[in-house]
Each structure stands twice: as structure tokens, then as C-alpha cells.
N, C-alpha and C positions, 0 to 999 in steps of 0.2 A: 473650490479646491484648486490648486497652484498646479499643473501639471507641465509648464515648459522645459525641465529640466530633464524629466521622464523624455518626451516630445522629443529632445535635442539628443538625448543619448539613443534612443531608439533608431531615430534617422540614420546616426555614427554607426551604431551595431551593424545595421542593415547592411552598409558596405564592407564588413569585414565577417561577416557572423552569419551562416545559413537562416534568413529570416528573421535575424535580430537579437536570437535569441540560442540559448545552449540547451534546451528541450522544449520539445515542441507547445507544451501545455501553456507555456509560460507566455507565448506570443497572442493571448487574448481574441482569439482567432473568435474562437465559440461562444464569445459574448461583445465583441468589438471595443472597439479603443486603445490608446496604447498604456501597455503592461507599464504596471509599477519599478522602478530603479531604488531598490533596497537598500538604504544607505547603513544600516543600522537597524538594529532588534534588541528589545529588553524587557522578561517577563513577560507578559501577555501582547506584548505591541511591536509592529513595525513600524517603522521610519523612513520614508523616500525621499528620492534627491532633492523634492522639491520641498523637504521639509517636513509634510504633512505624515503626522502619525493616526494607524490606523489598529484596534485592535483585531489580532489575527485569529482565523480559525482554520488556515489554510497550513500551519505548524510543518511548515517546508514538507510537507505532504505525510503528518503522522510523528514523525521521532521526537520534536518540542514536545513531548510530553510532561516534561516538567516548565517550560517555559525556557523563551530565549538567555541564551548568558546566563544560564545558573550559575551561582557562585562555585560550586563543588565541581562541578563539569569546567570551568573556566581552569580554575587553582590546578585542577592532573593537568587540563591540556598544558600549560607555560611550564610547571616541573617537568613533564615530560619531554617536553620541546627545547628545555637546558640540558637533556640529557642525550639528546642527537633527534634528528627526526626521521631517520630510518636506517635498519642495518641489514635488512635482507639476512637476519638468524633470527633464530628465536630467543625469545625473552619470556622470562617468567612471566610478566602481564598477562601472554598468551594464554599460557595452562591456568591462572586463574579466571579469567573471563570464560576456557570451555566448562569452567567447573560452574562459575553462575549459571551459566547458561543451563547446564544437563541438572543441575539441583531444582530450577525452573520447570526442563520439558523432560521428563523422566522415559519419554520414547526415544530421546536423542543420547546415544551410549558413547556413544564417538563423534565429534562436528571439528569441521574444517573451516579455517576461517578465510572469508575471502574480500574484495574490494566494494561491492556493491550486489545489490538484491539479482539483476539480471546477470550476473556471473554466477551468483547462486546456486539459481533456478538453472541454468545451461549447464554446469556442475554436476547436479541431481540428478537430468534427464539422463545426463551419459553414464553417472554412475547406476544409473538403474537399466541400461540398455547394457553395459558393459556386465553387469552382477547378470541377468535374467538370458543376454545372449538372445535378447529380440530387440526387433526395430523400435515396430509402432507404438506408439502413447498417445491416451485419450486427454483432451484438455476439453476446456467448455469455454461455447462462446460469449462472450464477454471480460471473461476475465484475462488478467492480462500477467505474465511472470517473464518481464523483462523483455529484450527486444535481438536476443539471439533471433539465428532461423527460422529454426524447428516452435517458435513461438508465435511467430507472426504471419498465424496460420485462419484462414475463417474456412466454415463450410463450405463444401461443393452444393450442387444441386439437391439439397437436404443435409441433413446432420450428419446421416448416417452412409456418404458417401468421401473418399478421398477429399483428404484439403486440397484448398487450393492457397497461392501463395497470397499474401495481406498487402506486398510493399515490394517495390521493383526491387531486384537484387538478389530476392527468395529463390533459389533453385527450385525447380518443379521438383526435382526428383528428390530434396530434402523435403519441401512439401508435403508427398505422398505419402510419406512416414507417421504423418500426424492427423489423428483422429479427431471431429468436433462433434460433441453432443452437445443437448441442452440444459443449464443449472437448473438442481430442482427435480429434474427429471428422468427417474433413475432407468425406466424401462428402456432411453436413447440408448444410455452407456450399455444396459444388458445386450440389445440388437447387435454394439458392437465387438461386445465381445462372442456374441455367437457368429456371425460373419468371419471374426479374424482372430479365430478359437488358436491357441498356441502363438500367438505373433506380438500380443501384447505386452510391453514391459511395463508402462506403468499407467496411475490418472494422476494427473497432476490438477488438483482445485486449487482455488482462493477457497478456504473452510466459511469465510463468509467474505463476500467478494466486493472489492471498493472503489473496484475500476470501470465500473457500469453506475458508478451509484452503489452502494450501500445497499446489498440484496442480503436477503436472513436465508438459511436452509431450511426447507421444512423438515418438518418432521420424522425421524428416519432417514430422511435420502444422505447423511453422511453417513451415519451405519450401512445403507445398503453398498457405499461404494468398497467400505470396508469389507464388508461378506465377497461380494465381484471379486474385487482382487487377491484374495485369500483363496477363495476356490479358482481363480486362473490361475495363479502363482505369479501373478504380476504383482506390484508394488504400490503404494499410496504415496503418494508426494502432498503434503501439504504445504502451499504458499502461504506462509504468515508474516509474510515480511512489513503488511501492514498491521495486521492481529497480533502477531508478537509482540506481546509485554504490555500491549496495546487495552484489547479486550479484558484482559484477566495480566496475570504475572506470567502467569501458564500459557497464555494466549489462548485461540479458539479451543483447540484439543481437550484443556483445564475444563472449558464450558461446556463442550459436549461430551466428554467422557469417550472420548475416540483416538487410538492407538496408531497416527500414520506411521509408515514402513522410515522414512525419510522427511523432515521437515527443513525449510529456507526461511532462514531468516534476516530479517535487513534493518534500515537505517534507525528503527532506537538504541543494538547494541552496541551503536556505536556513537551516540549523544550527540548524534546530529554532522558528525564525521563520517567520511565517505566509509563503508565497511558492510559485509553482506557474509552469513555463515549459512551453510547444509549441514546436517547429522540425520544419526539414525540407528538403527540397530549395528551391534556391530559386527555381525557378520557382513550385513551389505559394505558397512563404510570398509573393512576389512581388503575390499578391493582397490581398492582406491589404493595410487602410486605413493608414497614407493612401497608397502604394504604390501600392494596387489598391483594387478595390469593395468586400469584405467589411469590415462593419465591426466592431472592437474596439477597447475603450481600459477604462481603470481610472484614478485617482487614484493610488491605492496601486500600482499596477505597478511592480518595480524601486526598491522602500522603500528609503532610505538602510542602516536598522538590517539590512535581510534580506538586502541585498546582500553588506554589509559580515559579517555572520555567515555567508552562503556561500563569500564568498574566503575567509575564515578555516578553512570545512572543507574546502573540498573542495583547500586548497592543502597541509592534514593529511593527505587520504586518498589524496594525490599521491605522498605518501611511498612509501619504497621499504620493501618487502616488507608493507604494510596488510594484503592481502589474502590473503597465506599466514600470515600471523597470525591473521588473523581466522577461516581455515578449521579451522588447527590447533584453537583454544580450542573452534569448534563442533562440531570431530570429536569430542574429547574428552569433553564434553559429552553430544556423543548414543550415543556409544559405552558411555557410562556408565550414559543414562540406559536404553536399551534393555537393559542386562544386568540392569536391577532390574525392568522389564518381563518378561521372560524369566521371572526368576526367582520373580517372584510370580504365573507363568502366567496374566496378565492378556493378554486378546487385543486388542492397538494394532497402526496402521501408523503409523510417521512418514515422511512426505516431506520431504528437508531439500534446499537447494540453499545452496549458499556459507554465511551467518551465521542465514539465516532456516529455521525448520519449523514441520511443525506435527504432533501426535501425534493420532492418530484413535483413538477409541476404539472399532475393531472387526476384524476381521482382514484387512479391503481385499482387492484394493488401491483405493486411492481414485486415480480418473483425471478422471473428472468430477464435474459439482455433483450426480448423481441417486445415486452411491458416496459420495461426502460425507458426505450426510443419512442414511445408514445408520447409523451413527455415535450411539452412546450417549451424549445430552447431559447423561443425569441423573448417569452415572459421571461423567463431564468433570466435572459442575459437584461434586460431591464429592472427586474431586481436585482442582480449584482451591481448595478450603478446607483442604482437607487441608497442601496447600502455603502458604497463604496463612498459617494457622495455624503456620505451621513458620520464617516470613520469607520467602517467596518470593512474585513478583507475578506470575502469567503472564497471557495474556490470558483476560478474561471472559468467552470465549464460546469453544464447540470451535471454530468457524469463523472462526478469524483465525490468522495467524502469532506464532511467539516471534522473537523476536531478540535473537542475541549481540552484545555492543559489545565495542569495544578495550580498555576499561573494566572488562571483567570480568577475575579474577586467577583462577591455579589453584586457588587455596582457595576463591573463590566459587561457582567449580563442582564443587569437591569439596564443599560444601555443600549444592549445590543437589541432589546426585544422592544424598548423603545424607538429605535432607530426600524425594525419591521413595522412598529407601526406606521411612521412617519413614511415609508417608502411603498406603504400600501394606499395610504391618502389619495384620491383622488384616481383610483387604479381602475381600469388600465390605461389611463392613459399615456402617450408617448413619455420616452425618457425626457 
């Protein structure tokens, strides 16, 4: 595999670019070497400087959901882009895209559209502090909804003590606002709501969470968070910003028959354009400026080009039968890949839901972030090169999700599971 081109532009980045690169994930840290230079993407494949194309499962993290360059998502974006690329008013694109949207999440009555998932998610929390007229919000460790503050928060000395701040920069005293319990584990959240009876405005989850790796909710524990915040009069935020349109049309919610107060949503309604929406019932959104006293606004909210690239997908993944298509390719897929698992007696767990998983490298099961991190990164990171080495691009770190697109053929996943095999050959030995 040709990598000088990669090599040469990375070294360039390095002196102009914090680390090389414009998000951290991307700098290859968590498995070594240097990160791929994307020259190009079409259907199921990437293309790098150096040439080499790879089929991708890394779907710029979720939104290729129908594959790179769709035709349909290409065609709005250039009409749209002859027709200005921003005006800072509204445009009818806008009121059609909330209307896909709430025809979609039938809990979302009112949704605001905004630039990206982490503006969202920072959105939501304030509108649910500004509607409830409390501070504190429980989130869970591991999951992640952007990189506001009030987000980049881990545990104190337990779960069920004051955060503490994640990243220099973090005010303590924004900090202490924010609650961590454990995913999975609903008696945490209960503890805190008896400790900080009345102070609570919302929980904000990932409804199945993709930032630790691909974890499933058991049984109940998304109803119970629902019951909690009903009897506090706190609020449910649910992050789907990866699950949206993702797991189902409906996203998680559809799957579990679960009613959040507030949902976030991000980069597939916007076809792989920068764009990120919150809704909700609308009494809460009701608060929200100019409406109500919370304030929010953007420039960019509701972009011509993101608008116009989300009608485009999400009027695609509207189609009839998307989603037993897209189940079948990832059954297929992990059914394949786990017999070459099996078979080279390497001990993984994968959690898959609908088109998205993620393969752990240990014998699980992985239910939360502290089973997670048991998890072999140095095998991970030798099978990603092994794969990479082979044509295939999954994610660069264990702790993220793969994803299937519509885009993928049978031969590319009979390649792909070929290519496990060949990078299990002779395993474990060095890369």
C-alpha cells in the first residue's frame, strides 16, 4: 500500500493544524500510523492521496448511509448551490425538512435546526435547564453528545458524586452541574436523583450508545430512565444523532417504543453536510427564543446546501423496504465475520444493532464504558492495519462504531470477511 502522499501531507498539516488533523479521532493515535488523506469517495469506497482505494465502514462516522456521492444527494446539493449558498432567512427547504423529520420522530412536535450534533446536544441541555429552571443533568459515562462544557464531564470519586472536568478549559463550577452515572444501570441514576431531589433538569443518553463502542440497553433500563424523569419532572434527552435514521427511520425511540421529552439529531439529516437538529414536545420547545426566553440562534442554521442534501436522503431512506435491506447486508456481514472470529479462536464480542457495531476485542460482554475498556487496543489496533493493508477502512480506534451502507454489494462483503480472514492468518503475530 502507497502511503507517501498521506506521509507528506500529514508532516504539512502538522505545522499548521493542531496535531495534523481537524478532529482528534482522525490522527490515528489509538491504533498508529499515519491517518489516511481522502482524496475522494464513491458508493461504498474511499480513495486516498496515494491513490489506494479502500472499502469504507467508517461512513464519515454514520451519515453515508446511503453511500458516498449519491446521485440524488449530489443533483439538490449543485441546484441548490446555483441558487446562493446561504441567506441567513428562511427558506421553505426548512419547513419541509422539520416536517420529514417529525413525520419520522412523532415525540418531536417542534425541532430547531442547527449546524452540527454538538450544538444540538448543548441546545437541548439549556433548553431543558431554561424550561425545568434547574441546573444539574445526568449524562452517562461513556457516552459522548458533543464537546460543549457541560459535556466533557467524567465521574468524581464514584458515579454518584459531583463531576469533574474531562479537558483543560472546563470550568469547575460548569463541571459541578453535571451528573455521571453508569449505562445500563438504572439504580446509579435513581441514587441521583434521590441525593439532588428537585435540582435535576434532565438525562441526556446515547438510547444505544456508539462512542464507547456500540453498547445495547438492557432490558428496561430505557423505560426506567423514562419513569425517573417523569416522576422528577426532569426531562429525557435522547442523543441520536448517531441512531437517527440510522437504526430504524424512527431511530432508537421507533425500536424501543420509548417517548423522550427532547431528541438531537445530526449528520444524516443532512446527507453528509455539516447540520445537527433538537425537538421535542412543544410545550418545552415553546421556550425557546424568540417564542420563549431561552436563547439560541446560528447564521448557518437550516443552510440552503444541508437542507437540500437532507430532503434528498432522508426522502431515499423513506423508501420501502431500506431497512430490511440494510439489516440483511449487516446480518450477512457479521455472520461471516464472526465465523472467521470463531475460527481463528480469537476471543471478540461484537454488539450489532440494525447497520451499525462494533467488535471488542475480548470476550465480554461489553454492557458499559468500565467492560469496554477491558478491551485489547493493541490487538484492535493490529487488526486495523491488517485490514487496512488488505483494502478495508474501519474505524481507528476500538471505541467507535462500523457501518453498513446501502452502497455496500455482496462481493464487498464477501471481501471484506475475506480480507478478516487473511489478517487473522498467522495471528497474533506482529503487524
Amino acid at each position: 500500500m502507497k502511503t507517501a502522499i498521506s506521509r507528506k501531507l500529514f508532516r504539512q498539516a502538522k505545522k499548521v493544524i493542531p496535531g495534523g488533523v481537524n478532529s482528534p479521532v482522525r490522527a490515528f493515535r489509538s491504533v498508529g500510523g499515519t491517518p489516511l488523506f481522502v482524496a475522494r469517495a464513491k458508493g461504498a469506497t474511499v480513495t486516498d492521496a496515494d491513490g489506494n482505494t479502500f472499502l469504507d465502514y467508517v461512513s464519515s462516522w454514520g451519515p453515508m448511509i446511503l453511500g458516498h456521492a449519491h446521485p440524488e444527494i449530489v443533483s439538490a446539493i449543485r441546484k441548490a448551490a446555483g441558487r446562493g449558498t446561504s441567506y441567513g432567512a428562511p427558506t421553505a427547504g426548512e419547513v419541509a425538512l422539520a416536517n420529514l423529520i417529525r413525520k419520522a420522530f412523532p415525540s418531536i412536535e417542534k425541532v430547531r435546526l442547527v449546524s452540527s450534533g454538538t450544538e444540538a446536544a448543548m441546545s437541548a441541555v439549556r433548553l431543558a435547564r431554561g424550561f425545568t429552571g434547574r441546573d444539574k443533568i445526568v449524562k452517562f459515562e461513556g457516552c459522548y453528545h458533543g464537546h460543549a462544557d457541560p459535556m466533557l464531564v467524567k465521574a468524581g470519586s464514584g458515579a454518584l458524586t459531583f463531576g469533574q472536568p474531562d479537558s483543560p478549559g472546563v470550568p469547575r463550577d460548569t463541571a459541578k452541574h453535571t451528573l455521571t452515572a453508569t449505562f445500563n444501570d438504572a439504580a446509579s441514576v435513581r441514587r441521583l436523583f434521590e441525593r439532588n431531589r428537585g435540582e435535576i433538569a434532565a438525562v441526556i443518553v446515547e438510547p444505544i450508545p456508539g462512542n464507547m463502542g456500540v453498547v445495547l440497553p438492557t432490558p428496561g433500563f430505557l423505560d426506567e430512565l423514562r419513569k425517573m424523569t417523569r416522576t422528577a419532572r426532569a426531562l429525557l434527552i435522547f442523543d441520536e444523532v448517531i441512531t437517527g435514521f440510522r437504526v430504524a427511520y424512527g431511530g432508537a425511540q421507533e425500536l424501543f417504543g420509548i417517548v423522550p421529552d427532547l431528541t438531537v439529531l445530526g449528520k444524516i439529516i443532512g446527507g453528509g453536510l455539516p447540520v445537527g437538529a433538537f425537538g421535542g414536545r412543544r410545550d418545552v420547545m415553546a421556550a425557546l427564543s424568540p417564542e420563549g426566553p431561552v436563547y439560541q440562534a446560528g447564521t448557518l442554521s437550516g443552510n440552503p446546501l444541508a437542507v437540500a442534501a437532507g430532503l434528498a436522503a432522508l426522502t431515499e431512506l423513506a423508501r420501502k423496504n431500506t431497512y430490511r435491506k440494510l439489516a440483511e447486508k449487516a446480518d450477512y456481514l457479521g455472520e461471516g465475520l464472526q465465523g472467521v472470529f470463531q475460527k481463528a479462536d480469537l476471543p471478540t464480542w461484537t454488539n450489532r444493532v440494525g447497520s451499525m457495531w462494533t467488535t471488542f476485542f475480548q470476550e465480554g460482554p461489553v454492557v458499559d464504558y468500565a467492560t469496554a475498556k477491558k478491551s485489547d487496543t493493541a490487538a484492535y489496533g493490529r487488526y486495523f492495519h491488517r485490514m487496512l493493508d488488505r483494502g478495508v477502512y474501519l474505524a481507528p480506534s476500538q471505541f467507535e462504531a462500523g457501518f453498513v451502507s446501502l452502497a455496500h454489494t455482496r462481493r464487498d462483503l464477501d471481501r471484506t470477511i475475506a480480507a478478516a480472514r487473511g489478517a487473522l492468518s498467522g495471528w497474533p503475530a506482529s503487524r
